[in-house]
Backbone as a printed PyTorch tensor [residue, N CA C, xyz], in Angstrom:
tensor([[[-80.6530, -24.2670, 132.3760],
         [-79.8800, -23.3080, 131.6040],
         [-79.2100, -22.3440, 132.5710]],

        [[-78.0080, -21.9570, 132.3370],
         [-77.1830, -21.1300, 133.3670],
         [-76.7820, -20.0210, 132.6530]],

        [[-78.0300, -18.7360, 132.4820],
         [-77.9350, -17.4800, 131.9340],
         [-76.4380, -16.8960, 132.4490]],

        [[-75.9810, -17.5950, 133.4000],
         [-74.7130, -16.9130, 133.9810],
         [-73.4950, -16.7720, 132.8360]],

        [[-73.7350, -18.3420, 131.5350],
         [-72.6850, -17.8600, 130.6950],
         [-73.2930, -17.1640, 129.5080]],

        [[-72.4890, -16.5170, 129.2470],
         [-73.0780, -15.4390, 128.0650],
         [-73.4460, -16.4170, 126.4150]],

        [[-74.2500, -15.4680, 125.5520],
         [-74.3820, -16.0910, 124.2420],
         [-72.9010, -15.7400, 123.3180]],

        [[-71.8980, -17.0410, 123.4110],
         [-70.7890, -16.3760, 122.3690],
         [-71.1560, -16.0130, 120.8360]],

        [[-70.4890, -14.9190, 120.3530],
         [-70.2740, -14.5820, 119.4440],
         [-69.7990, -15.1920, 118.3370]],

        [[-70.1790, -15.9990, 117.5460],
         [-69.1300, -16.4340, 116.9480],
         [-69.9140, -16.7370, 115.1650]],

        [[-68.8630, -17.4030, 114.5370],
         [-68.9870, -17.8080, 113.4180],
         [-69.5290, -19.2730, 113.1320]],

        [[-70.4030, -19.3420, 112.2240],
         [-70.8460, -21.1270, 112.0670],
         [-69.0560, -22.0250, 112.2030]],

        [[-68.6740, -21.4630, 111.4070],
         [-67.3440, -22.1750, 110.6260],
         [-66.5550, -22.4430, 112.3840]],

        [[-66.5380, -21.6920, 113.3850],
         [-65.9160, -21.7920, 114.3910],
         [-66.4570, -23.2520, 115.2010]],

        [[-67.7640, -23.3870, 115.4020],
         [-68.6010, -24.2020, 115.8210],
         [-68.2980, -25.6060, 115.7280]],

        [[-67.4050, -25.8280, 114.4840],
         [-66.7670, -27.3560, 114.2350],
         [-65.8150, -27.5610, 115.4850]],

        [[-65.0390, -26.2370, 115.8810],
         [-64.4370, -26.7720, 116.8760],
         [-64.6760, -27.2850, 118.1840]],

        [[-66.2380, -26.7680, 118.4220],
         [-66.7860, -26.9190, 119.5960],
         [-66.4080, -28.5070, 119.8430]],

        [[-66.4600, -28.8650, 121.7220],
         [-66.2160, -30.1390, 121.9540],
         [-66.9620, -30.3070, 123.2540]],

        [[-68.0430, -31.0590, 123.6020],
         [-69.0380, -31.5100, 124.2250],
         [-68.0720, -31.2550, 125.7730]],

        [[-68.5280, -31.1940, 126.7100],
         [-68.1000, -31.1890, 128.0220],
         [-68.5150, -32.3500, 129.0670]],

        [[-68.0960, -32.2540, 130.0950],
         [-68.7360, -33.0850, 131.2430],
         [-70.0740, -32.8800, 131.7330]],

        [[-70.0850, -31.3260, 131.6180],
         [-71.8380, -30.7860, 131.9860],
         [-72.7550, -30.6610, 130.7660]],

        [[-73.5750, -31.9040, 130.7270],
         [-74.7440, -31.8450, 129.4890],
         [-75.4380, -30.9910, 128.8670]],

        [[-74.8930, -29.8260, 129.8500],
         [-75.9510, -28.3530, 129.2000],
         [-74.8100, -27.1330, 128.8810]],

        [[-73.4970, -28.0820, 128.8160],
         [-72.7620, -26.3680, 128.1000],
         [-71.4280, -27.1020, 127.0870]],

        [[-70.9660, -26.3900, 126.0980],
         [-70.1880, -26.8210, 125.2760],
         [-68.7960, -26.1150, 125.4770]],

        [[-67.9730, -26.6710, 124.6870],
         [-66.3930, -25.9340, 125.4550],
         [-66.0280, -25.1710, 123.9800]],

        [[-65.7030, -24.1180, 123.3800],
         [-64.3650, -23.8850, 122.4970],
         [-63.3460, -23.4060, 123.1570]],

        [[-62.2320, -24.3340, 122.9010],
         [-60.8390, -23.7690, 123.9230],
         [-61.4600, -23.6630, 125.0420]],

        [[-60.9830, -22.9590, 125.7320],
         [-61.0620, -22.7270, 127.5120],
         [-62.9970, -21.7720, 127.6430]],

        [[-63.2540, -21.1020, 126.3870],
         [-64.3140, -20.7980, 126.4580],
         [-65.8340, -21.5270, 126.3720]],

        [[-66.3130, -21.7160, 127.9150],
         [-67.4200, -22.5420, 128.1960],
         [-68.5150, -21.8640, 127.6400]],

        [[-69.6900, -22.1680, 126.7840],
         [-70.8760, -21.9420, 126.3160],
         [-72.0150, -22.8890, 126.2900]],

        [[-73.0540, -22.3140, 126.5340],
         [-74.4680, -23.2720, 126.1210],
         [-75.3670, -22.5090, 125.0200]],

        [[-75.1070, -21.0590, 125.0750],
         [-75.9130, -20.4920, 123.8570],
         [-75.0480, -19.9390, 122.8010]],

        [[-75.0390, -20.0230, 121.3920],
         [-74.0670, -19.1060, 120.4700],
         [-75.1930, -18.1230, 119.9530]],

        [[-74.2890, -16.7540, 119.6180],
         [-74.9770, -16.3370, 118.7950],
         [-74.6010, -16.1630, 117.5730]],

        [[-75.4700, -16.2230, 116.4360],
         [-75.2190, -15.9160, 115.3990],
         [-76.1040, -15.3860, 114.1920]],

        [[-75.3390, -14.9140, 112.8990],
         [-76.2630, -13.7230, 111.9050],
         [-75.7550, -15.0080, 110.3870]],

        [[-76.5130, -14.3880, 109.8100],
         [-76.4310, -14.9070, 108.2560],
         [-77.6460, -15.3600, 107.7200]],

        [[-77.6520, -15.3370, 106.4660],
         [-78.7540, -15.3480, 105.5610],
         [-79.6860, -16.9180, 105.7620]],

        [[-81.1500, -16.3640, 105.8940],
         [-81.6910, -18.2190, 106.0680],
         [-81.7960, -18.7290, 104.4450]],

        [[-81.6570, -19.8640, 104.4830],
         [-81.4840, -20.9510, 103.3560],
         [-82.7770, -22.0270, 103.4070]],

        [[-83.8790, -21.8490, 102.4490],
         [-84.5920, -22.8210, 102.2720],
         [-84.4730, -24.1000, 100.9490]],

        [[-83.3270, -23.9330, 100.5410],
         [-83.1220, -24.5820,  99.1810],
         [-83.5000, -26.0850,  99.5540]],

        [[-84.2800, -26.6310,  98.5800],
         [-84.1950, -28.1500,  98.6790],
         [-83.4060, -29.0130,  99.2550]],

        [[-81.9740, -29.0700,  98.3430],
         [-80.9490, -29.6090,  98.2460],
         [-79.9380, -28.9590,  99.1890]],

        [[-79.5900, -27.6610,  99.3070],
         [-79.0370, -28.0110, 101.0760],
         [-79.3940, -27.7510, 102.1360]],

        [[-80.7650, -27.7040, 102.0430],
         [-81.1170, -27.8500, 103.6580],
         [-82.0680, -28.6200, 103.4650]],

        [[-82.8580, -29.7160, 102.6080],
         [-83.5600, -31.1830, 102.9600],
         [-85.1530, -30.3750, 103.5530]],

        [[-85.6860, -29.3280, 103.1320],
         [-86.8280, -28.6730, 103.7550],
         [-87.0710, -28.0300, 104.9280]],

        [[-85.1130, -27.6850, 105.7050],
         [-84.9210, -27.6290, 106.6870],
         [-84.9340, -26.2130, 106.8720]],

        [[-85.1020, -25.5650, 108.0380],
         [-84.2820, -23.7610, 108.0100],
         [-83.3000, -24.4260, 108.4290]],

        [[-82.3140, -23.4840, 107.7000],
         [-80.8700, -23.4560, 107.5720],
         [-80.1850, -21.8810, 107.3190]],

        [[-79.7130, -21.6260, 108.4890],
         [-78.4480, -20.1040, 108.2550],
         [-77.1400, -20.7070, 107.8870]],

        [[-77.3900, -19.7410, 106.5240],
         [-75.2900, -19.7500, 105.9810],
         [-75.1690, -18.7270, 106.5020]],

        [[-73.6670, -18.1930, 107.0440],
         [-73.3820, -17.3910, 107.6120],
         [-72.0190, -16.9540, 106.4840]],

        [[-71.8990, -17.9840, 105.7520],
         [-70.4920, -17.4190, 104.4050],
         [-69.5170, -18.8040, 104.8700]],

        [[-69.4170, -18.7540, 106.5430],
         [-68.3550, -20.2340, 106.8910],
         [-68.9500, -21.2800, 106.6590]],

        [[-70.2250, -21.4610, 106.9210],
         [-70.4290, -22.6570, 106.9650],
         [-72.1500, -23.0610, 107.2500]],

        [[-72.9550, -23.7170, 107.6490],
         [-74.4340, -24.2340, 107.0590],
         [-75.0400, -24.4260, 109.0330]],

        [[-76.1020, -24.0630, 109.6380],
         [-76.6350, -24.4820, 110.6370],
         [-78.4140, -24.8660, 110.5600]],

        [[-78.1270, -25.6660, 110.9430],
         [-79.3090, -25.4990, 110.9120],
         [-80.6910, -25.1460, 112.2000]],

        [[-81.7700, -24.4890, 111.9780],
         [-82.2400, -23.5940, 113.0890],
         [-83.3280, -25.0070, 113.6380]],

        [[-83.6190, -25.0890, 114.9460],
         [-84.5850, -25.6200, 115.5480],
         [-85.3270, -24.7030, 116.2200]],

        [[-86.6590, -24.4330, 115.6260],
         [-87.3380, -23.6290, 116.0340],
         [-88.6290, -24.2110, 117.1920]],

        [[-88.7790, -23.3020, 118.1280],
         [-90.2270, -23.5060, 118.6190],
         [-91.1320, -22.8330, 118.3430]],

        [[-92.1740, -23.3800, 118.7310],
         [-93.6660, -22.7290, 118.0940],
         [-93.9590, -21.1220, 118.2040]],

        [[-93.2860, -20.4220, 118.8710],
         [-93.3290, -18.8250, 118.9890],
         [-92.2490, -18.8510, 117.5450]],

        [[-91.6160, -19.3640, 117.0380],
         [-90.6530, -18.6360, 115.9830],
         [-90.6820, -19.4720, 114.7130]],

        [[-91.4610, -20.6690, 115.2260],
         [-92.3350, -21.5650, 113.5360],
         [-93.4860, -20.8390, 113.0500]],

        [[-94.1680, -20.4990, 113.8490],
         [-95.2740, -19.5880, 113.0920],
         [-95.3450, -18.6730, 112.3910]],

        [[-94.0590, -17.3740, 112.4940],
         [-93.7050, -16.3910, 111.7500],
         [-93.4400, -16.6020, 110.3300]],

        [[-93.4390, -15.4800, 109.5240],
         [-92.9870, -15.8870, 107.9120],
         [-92.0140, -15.5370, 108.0320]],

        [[-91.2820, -16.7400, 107.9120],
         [-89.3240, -16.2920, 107.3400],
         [-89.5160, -17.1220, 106.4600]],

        [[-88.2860, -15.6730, 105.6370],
         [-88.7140, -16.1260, 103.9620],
         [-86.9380, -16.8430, 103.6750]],

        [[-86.9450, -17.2650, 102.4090],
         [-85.3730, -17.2060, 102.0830],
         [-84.7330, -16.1050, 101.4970]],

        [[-83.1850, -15.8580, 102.0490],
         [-82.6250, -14.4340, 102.0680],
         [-82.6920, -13.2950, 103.0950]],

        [[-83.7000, -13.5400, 104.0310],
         [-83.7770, -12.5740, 104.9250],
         [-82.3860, -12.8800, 106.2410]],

        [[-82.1490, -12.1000, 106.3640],
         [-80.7380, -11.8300, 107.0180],
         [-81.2130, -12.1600, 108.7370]],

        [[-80.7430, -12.5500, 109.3280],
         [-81.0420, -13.1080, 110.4170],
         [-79.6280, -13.2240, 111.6040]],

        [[-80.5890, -12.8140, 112.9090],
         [-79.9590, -12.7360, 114.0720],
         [-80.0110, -13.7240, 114.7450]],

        [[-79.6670, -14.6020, 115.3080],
         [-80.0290, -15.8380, 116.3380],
         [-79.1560, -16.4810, 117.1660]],

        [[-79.5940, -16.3820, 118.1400],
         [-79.7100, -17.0340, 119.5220],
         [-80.0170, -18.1700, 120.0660]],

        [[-78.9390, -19.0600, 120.5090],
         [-79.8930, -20.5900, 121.2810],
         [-78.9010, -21.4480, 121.5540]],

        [[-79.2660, -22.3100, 121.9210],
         [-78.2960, -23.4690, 122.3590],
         [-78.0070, -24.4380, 121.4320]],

        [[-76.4480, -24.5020, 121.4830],
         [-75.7170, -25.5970, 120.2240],
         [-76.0240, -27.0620, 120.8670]],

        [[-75.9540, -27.5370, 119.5310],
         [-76.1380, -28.8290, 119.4290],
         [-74.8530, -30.0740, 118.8950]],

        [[-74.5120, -30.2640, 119.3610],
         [-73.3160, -30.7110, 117.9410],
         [-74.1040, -32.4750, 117.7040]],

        [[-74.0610, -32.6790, 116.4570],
         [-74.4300, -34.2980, 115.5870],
         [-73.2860, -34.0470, 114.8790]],

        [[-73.5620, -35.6990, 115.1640],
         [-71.9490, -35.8920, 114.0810],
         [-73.0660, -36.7200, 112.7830]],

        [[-72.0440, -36.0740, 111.5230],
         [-72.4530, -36.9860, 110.3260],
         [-73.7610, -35.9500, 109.5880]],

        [[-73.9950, -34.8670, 110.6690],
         [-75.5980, -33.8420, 110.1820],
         [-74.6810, -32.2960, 110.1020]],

        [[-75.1540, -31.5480, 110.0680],
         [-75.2360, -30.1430, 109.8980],
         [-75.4210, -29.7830, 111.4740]],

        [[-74.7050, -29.1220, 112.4650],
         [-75.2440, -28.4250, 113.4920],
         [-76.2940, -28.3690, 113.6980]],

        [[-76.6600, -28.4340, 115.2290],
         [-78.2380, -27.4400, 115.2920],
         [-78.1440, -26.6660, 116.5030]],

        [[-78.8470, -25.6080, 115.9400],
         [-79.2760, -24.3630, 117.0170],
         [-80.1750, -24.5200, 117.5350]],

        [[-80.6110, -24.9740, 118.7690],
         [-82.3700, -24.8290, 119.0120],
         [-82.2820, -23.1150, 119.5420]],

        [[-83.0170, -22.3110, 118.7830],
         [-83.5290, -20.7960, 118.8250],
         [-84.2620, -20.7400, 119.9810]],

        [[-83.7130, -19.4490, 120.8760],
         [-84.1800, -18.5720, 121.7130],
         [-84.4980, -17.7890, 121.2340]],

        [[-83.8610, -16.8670, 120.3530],
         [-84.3090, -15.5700, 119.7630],
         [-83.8060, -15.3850, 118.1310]],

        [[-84.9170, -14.6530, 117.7150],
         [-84.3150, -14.5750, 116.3340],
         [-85.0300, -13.5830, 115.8290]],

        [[-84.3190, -12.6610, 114.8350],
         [-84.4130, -11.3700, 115.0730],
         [-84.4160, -11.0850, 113.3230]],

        [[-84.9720, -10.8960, 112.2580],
         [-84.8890, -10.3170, 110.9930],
         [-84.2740,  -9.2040, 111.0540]],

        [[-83.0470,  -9.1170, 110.3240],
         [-81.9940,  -7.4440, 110.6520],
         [-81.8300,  -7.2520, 109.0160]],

        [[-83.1220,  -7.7950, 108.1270],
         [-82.7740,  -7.5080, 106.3000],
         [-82.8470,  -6.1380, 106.3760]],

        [[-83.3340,  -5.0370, 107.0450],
         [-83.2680,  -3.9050, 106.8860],
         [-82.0840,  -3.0510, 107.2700]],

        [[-81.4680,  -4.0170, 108.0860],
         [-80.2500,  -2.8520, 108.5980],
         [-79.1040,  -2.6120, 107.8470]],

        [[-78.6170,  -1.7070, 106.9590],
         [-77.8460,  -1.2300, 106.4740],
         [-76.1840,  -1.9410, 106.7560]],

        [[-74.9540,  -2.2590, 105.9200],
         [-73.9610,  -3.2930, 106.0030],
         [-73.9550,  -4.0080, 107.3480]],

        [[-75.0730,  -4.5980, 107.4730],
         [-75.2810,  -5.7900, 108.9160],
         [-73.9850,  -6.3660, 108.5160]],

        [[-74.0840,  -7.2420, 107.0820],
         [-73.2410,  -8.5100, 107.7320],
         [-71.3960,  -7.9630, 107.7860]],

        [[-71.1500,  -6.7980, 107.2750],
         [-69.7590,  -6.3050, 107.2790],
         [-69.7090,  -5.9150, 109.0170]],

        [[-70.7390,  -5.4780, 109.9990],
         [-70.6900,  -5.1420, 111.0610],
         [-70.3530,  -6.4010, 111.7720]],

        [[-71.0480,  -7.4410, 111.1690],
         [-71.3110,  -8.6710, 112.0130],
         [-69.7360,  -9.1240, 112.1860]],

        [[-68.8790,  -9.5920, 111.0600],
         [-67.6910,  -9.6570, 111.2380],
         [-66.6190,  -8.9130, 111.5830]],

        [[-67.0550,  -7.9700, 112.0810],
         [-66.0010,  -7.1030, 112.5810],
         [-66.7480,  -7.2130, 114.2470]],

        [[-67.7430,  -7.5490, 114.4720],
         [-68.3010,  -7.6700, 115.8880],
         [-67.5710,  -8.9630, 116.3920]],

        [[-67.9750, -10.1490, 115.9700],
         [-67.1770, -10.8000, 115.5290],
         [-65.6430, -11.6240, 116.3640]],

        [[-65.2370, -10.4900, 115.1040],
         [-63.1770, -10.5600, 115.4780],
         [-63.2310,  -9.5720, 116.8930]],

        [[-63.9340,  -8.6730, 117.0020],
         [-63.3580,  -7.8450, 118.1590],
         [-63.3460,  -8.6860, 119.3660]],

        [[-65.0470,  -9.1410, 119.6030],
         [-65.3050, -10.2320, 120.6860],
         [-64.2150, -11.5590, 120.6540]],

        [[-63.4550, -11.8420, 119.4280],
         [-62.7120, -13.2440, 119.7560],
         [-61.5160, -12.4710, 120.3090]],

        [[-60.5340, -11.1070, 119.7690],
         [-59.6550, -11.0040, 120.5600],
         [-59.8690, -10.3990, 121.7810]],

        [[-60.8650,  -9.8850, 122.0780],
         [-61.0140,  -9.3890, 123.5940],
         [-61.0290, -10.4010, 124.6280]],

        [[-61.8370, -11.0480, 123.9020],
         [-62.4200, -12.0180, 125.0870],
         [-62.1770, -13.7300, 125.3060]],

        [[-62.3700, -14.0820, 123.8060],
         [-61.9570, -15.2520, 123.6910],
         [-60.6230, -16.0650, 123.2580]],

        [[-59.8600, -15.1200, 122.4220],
         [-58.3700, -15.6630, 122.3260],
         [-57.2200, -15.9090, 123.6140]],

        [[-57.3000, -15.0740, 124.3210],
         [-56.8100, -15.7410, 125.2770],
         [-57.3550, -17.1130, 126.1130]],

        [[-58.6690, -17.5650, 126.3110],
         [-58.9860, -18.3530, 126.8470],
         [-58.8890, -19.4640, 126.0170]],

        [[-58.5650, -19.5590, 124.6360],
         [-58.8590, -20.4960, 123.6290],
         [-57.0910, -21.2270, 123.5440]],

        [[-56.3840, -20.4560, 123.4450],
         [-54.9670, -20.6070, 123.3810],
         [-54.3490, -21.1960, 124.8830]],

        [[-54.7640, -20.8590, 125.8390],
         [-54.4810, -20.9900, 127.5710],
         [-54.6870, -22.4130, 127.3250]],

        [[-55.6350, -22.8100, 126.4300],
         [-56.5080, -24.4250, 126.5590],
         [-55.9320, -25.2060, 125.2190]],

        [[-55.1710, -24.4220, 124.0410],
         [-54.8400, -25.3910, 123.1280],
         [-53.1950, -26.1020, 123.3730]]])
């Protein structure tokens, strides 16, 4: 793992664009190289769309979480609002997966997810629109 690139910011719904690279341990959007995303949205235990799986909707779109044994043991419930951290996965034909580094319950913090998207958009035009466009 090369802590050197940062955890992007981003949206599930963005993540479709991701496209596998030459180096097995980092993913490309546009010109922006990643191995960890981060991301917030509500966990989903429903039967029927997540198959008994954890699963964060984020409003764009469905991920699903791969947890290790420090973050399977905890009680996460469904609805609790969630922070997370880890390395993308892309399957074709499945739902994303995140395998979790960190994950963080933020149901208490006051308009999280209106912050989250405005955190968000700031980080894509600061940082990532130019590198995304340089590359489309």
């Amino acid at each position: 793992m090369d802590y050197s690139l940062a955890a992007v910011k981003m949206l599930i719904s963005q993540l479709r664009d991701a496209k596998p690279t030459s180096s097995q341990n980092a993913t490309a959007l546009g010109g922006v190289l990643f191995q960890r995303a981060w991301l917030q949205g509500v966990l989903v235990f429903d039967q029927v769309i997540s198959d008994g799986r954890m699963v964060l909707d984020d409003g764009t779109g469905l991920v699903e979480l791969g947890l290790c044994s420090d973050f399977a043991h905890r009680q996460w419930k469904s609805g609790m609002y969630l922070m997370v951290v880890g390395v993308f996965q892309i399957r074709t034909g499945e739902i994303p997966l995140l395998k979790v580094h960190k994950m963080v319950d933020l149901s208490g913090s006051p308009d999280r997810e209106a912050m989250w998207y405005l955190e968000v958009m700031d980080a894509y035009r600061l940082f990532y629109e130019p590198l995304i466009q340089e590359f489309s």
